[in-house]
MIDOSE-1310 file (N, C-alpha, C; in nm, 2 decimals, decimal comma, always signed):
residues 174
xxxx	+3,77/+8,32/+6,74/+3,87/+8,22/+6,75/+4,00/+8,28/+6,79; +4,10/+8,22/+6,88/+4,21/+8,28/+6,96/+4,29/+8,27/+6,82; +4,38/+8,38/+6,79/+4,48/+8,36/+6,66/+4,60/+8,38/+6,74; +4,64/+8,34/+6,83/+4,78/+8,35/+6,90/+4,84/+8,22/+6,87
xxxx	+5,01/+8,26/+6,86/+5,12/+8,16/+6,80/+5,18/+8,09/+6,93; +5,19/+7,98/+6,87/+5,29/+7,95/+6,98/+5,43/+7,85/+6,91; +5,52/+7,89/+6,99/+5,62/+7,87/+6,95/+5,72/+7,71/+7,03; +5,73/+7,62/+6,98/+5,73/+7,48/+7,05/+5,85/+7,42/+7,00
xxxx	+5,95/+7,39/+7,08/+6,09/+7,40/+6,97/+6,12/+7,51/+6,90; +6,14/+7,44/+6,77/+6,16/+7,54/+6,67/+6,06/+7,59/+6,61; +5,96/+7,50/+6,57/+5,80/+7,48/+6,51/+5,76/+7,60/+6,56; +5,65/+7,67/+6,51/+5,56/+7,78/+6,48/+5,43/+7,72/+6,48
xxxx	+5,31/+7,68/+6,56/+5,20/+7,64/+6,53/+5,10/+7,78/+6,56; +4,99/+7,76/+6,44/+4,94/+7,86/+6,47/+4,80/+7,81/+6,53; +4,74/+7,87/+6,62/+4,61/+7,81/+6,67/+4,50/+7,77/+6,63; +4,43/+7,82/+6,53/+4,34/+7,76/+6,44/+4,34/+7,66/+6,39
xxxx	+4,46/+7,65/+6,32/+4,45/+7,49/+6,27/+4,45/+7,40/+6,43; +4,55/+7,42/+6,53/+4,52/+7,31/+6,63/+4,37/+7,32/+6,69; +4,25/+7,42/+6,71/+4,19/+7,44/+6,73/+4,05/+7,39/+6,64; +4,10/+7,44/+6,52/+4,00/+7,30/+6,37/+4,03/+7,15/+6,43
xxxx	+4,13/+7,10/+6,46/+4,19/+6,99/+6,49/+4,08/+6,93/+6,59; +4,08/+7,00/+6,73/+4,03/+6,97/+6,83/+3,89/+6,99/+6,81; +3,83/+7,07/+6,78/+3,61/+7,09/+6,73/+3,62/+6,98/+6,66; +3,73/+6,87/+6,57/+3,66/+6,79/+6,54/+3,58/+6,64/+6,61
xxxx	+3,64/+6,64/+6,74/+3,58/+6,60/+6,83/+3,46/+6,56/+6,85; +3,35/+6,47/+6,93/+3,23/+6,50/+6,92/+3,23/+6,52/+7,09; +3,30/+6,49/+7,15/+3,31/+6,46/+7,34/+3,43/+6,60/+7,35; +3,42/+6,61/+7,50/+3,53/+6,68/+7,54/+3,71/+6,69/+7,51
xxxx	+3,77/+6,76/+7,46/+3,89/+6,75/+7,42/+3,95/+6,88/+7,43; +4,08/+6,88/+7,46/+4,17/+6,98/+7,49/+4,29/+6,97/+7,45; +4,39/+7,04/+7,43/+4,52/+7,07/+7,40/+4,63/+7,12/+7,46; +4,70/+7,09/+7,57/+4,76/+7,12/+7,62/+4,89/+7,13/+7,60
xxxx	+4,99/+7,27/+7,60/+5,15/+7,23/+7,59/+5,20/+7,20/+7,68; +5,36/+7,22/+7,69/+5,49/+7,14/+7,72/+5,47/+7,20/+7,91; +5,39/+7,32/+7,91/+5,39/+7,34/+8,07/+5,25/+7,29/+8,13; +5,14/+7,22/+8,04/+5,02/+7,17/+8,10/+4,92/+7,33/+8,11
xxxx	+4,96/+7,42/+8,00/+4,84/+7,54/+7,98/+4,78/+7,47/+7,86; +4,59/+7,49/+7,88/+4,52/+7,43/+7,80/+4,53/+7,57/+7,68; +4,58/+7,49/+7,54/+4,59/+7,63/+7,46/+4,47/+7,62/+7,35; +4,41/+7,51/+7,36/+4,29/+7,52/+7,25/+4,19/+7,37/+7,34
xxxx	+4,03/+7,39/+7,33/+3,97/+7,33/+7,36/+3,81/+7,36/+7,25; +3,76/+7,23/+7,25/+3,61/+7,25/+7,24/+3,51/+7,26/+7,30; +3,40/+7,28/+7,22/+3,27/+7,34/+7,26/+3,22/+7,23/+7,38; +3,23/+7,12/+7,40/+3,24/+7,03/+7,47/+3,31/+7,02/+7,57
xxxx	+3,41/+7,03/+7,54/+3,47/+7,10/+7,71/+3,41/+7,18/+7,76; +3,44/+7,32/+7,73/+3,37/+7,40/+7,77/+3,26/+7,37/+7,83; +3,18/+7,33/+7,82/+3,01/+7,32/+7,85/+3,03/+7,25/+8,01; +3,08/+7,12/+7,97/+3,12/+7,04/+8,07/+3,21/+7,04/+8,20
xxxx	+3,37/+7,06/+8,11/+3,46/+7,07/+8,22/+3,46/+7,22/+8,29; +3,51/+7,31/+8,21/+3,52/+7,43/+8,24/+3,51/+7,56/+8,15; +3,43/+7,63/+8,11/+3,52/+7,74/+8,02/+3,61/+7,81/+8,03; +3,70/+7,75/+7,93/+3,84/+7,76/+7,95/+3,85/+7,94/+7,91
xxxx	+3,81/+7,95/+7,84/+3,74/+8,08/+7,76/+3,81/+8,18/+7,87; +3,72/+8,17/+8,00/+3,64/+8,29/+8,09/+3,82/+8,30/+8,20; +3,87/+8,18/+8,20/+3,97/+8,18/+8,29/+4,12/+8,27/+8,23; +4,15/+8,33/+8,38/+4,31/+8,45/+8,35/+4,41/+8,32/+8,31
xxxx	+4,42/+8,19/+8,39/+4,51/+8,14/+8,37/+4,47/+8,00/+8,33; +4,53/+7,92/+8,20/+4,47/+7,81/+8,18/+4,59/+7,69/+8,19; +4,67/+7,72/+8,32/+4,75/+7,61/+8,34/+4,74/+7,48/+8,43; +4,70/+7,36/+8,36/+4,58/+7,29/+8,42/+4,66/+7,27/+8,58
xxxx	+4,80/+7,24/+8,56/+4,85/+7,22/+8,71/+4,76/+7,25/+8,81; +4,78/+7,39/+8,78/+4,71/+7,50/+8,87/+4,61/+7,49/+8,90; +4,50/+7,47/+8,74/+4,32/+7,48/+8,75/+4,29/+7,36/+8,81; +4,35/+7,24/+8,84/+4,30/+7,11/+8,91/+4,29/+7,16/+9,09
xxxx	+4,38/+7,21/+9,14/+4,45/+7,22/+9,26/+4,36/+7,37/+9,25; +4,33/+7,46/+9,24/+4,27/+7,60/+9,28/+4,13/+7,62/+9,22; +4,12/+7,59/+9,08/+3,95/+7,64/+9,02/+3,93/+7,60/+9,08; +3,77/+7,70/+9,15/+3,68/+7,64/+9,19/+3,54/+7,59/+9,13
xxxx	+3,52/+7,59/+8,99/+3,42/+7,52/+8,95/+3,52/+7,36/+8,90; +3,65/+7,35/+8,90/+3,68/+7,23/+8,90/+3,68/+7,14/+8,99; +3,73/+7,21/+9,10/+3,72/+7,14/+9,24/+3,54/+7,07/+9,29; +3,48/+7,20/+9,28/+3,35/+7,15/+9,29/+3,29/+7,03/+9,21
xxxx	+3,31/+7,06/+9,08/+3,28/+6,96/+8,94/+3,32/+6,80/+8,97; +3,48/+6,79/+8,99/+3,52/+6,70/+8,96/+3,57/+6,60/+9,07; +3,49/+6,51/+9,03/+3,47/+6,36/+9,21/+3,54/+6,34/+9,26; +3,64/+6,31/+9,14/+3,78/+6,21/+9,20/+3,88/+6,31/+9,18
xxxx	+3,90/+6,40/+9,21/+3,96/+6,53/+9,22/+4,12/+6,51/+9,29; +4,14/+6,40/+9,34/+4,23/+6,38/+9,38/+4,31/+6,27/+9,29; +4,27/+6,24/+9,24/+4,34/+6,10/+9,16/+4,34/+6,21/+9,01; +4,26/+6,25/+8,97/+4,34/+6,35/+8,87/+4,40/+6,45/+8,91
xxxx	+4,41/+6,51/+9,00/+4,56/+6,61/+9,07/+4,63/+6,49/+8,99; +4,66/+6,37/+9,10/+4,78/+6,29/+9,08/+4,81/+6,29/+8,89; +4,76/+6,25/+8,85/+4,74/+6,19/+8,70/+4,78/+6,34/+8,66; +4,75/+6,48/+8,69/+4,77/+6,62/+8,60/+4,94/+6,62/+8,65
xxxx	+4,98/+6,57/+8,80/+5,10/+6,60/+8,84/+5,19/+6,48/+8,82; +5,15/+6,41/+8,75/+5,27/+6,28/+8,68/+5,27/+6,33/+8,53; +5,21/+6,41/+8,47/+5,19/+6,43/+8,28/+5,30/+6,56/+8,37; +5,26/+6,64/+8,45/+5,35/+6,80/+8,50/+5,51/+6,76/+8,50
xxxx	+5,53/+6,68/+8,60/+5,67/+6,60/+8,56/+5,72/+6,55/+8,50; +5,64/+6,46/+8,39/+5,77/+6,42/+8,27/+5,77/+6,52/+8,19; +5,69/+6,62/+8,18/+5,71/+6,75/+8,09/+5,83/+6,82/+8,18; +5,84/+6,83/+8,31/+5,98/+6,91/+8,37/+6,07/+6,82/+8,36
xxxx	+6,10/+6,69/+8,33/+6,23/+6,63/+8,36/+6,26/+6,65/+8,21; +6,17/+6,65/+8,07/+6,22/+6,68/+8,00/+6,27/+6,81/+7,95; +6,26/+6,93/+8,07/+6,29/+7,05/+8,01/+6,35/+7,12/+8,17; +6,42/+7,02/+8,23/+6,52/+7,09/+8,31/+6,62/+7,19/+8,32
xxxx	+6,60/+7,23/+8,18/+6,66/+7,39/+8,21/+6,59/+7,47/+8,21; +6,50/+7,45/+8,24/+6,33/+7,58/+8,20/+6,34/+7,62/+8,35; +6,38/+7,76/+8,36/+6,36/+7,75/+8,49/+6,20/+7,80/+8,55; +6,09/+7,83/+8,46/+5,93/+7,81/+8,48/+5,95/+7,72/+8,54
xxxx	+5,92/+7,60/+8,51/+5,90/+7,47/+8,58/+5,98/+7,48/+8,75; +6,09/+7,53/+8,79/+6,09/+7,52/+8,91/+6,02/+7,62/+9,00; +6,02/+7,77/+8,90/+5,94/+7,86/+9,00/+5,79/+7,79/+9,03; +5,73/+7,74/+8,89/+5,60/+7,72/+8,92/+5,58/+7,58/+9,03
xxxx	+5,62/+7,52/+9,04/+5,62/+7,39/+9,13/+5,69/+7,43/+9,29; +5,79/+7,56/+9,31/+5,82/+7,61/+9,40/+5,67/+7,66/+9,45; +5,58/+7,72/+9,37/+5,48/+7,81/+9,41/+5,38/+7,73/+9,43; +5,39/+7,60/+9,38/+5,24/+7,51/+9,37/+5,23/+7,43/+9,52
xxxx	+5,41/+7,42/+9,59/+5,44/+7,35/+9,65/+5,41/+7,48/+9,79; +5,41/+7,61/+9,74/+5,36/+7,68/+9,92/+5,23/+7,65/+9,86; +5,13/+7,69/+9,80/+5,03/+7,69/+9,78/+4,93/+7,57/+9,82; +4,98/+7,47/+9,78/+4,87/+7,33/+9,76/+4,97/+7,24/+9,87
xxxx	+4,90/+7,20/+9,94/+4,95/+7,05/+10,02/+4,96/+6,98/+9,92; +4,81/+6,97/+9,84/+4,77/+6,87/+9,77/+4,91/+6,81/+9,68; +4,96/+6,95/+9,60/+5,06/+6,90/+9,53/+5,13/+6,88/+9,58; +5,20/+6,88/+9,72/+5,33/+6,92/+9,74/+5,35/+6,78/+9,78
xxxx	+5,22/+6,65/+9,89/+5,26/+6,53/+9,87/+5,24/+6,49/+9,74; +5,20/+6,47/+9,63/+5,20/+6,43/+9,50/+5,34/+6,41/+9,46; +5,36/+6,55/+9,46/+5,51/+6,61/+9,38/+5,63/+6,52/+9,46; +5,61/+6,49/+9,58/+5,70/+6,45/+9,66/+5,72/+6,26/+9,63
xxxx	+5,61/+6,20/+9,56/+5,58/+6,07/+9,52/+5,63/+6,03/+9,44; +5,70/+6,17/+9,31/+5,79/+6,14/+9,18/+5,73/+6,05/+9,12; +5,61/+6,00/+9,08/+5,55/+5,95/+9,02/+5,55/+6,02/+8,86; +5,59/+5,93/+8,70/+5,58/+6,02/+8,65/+5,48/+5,91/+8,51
xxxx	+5,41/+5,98/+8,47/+5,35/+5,92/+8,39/+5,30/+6,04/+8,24; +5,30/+5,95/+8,11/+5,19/+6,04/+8,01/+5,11/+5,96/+7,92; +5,13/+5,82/+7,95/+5,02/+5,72/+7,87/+4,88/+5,67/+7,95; +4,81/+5,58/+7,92/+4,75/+5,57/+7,96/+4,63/+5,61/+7,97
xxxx	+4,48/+5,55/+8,02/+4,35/+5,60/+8,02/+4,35/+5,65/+8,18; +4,28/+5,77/+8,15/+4,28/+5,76/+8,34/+4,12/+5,85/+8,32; +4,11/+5,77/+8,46/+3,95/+5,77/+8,50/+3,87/+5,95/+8,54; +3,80/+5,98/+8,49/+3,73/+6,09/+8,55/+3,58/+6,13/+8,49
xxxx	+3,55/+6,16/+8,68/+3,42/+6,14/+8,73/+3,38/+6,29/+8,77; +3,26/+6,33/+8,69/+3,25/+6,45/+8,70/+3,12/+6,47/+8,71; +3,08/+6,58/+8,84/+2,92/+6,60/+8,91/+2,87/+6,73/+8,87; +2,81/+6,75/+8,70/+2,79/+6,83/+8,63/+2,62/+6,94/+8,63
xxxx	+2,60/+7,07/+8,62/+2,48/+7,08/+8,73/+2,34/+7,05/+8,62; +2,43/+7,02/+8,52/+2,30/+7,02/+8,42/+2,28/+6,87/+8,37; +2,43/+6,80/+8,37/+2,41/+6,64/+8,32/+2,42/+6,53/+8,47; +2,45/+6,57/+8,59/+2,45/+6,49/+8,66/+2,56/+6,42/+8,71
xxxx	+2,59/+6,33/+8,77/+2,74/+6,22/+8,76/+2,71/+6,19/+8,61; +2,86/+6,18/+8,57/+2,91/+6,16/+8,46/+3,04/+6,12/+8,47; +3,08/+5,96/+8,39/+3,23/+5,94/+8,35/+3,26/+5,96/+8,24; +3,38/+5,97/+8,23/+3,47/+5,95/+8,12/+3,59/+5,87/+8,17
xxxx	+3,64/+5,85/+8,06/+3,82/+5,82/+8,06/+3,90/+5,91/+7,96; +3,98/+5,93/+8,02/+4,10/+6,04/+7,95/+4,14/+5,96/+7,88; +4,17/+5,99/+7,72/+4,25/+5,90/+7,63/+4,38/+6,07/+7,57; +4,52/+5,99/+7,65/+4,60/+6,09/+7,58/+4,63/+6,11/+7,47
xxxx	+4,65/+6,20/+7,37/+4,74/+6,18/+7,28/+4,91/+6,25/+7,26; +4,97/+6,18/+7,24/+5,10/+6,31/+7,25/+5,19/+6,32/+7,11; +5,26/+6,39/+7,07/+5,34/+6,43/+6,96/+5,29/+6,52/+6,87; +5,18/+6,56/+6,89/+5,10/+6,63/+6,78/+5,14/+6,68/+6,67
xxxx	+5,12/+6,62/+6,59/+5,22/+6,65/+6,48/+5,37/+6,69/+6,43; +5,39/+6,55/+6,53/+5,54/+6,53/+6,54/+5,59/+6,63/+6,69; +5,51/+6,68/+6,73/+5,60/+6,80/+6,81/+5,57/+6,74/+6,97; +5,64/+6,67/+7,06/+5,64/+6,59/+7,17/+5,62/+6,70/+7,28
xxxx	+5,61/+6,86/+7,22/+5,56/+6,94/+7,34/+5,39/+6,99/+7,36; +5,33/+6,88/+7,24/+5,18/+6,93/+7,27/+5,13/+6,77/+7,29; +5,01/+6,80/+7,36/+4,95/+6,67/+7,40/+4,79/+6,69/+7,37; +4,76/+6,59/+7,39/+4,55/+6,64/+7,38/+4,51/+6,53/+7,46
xxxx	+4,38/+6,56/+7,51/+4,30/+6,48/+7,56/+4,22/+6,49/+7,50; +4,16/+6,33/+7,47/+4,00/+6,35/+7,46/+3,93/+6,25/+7,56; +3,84/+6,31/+7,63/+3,75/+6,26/+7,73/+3,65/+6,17/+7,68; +3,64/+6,03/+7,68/+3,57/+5,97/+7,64/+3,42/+5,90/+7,73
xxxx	+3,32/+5,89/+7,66/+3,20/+5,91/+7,77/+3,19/+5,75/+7,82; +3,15/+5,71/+7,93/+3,09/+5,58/+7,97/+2,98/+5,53/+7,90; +2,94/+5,44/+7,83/+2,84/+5,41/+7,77/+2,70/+5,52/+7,83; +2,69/+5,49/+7,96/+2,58/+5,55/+8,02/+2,60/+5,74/+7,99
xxxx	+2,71/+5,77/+7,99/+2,74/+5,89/+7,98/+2,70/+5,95/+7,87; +2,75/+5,89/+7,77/+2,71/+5,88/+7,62/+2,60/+5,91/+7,57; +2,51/+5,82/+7,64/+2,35/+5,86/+7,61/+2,26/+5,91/+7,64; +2,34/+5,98/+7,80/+2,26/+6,13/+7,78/+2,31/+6,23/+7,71
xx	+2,49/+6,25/+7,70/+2,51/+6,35/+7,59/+2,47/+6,35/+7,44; +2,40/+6,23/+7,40/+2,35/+6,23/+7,27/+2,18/+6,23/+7,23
C-alpha cells in the first residue's frame, strides 16, 4: 500500500485511510487532487481503466491526452478529454497563483492539439454525471457514468470518482 502524505491546504492526509476509503467501492473509483494526479485508486480500476500502479506519471490531464492504453481503451476519448479539461480548470481558476498550473497547461497546449482547442472553449465544470465508454480486452464495450464526488472530507482539493456500470455492464462485472 502507497504510505505517502499529501499535504492539501493546511490538512495532512495520509494515504491509507483515503485508499481504505476508495477499496470500499465495489466498481471503479479513483481519487484525484487539486492538480487532477490520481493519488489513490482500486482494484477495479486498475483492472479496467488503467494500472495506475505501473504509470511514472498519474496526472489524469495528461493520462487522457498521451496513455496509450487509455487512448486505445476509451471510445469517447474525446468528450472525456473535454469533461478531464473542464474539472483541470476550475481546479486552476481556483489556484491562480500555482504557477504548476500554467507551466503544465503551457506544456499540454505544445503537446496536445487536443487540449489546446478544449482549453481554448473555457468551459469549466466539476458536477455532474458524465458518460464513459470503454473497449476493454477482456470485458468488451463497456459503460459507465462518472459520479463525482468533491470536498473529501471537508477538503475542496480532493475529488473521487466512482464509475458506475450500465445495467448491462454490471452483469457482466458480477
Amino acid at each position: 500500500m502507497r504510505n505517502l502524505l499529501i499535504f492539501s491546504d493546511t490538512k495532512q492526509i495520509r494515504i491509507p485511510a483515503i485508499q481504505q476509503m476508495v477499496d470500499l467501492f465495489r466498481h471503479p473509483a479513483i481519487i484525484m487532487n487539486h492538480r487532477t494526479e490520481v493519488i489513490a485508486w482500486n482494484g477495479a480500476a486498475a483492472a479496467i481503466i488503467v494500472d495506475f500502479a505501473m504509470l511514472p506519471d498519474r496526472i489524469m490531464m495528461g493520462l487522457v491526452l498521451k496513455d496509450s492504453v487509455i487512448r486505445e481503451r476509451v471510445i469517447n476519448r474525446n468528450e472525456f478529454a473535454a469533461y478531464v479539461v473542464q474539472q483541470f480548470r476550475a481546479f486552476a481558476c481556483q489556484h491562480d497563483a500555482d504557477f504548476w498550473y500554467t507551466a503544465f497547461m503551457q506544456r499540454m497546449c505544445r503537446e496536445s492539439s487536443l487540449f489546446l482547442k478544449l482549453w481554448n472553449r473555457s468551459d469549466v465544470r466539476v458536477k455532474g454525471l458524465q458518460p464513459f465508454f470503454i473497449d476493454h480486452p477482456c470485458l468488451g464495450r463497456s459503460s459507465f457514468q462518472i459520479m463525482p464526488f468533491t470536498r473529501i472530507n471537508g477538503d475542496n482539493q480532493l475529488c473521487c470518482w466512482v464509475f458506475l456500470p450500465s445495467p448491462k455492464t454490471d452483469a457482466i462485472l458480477t
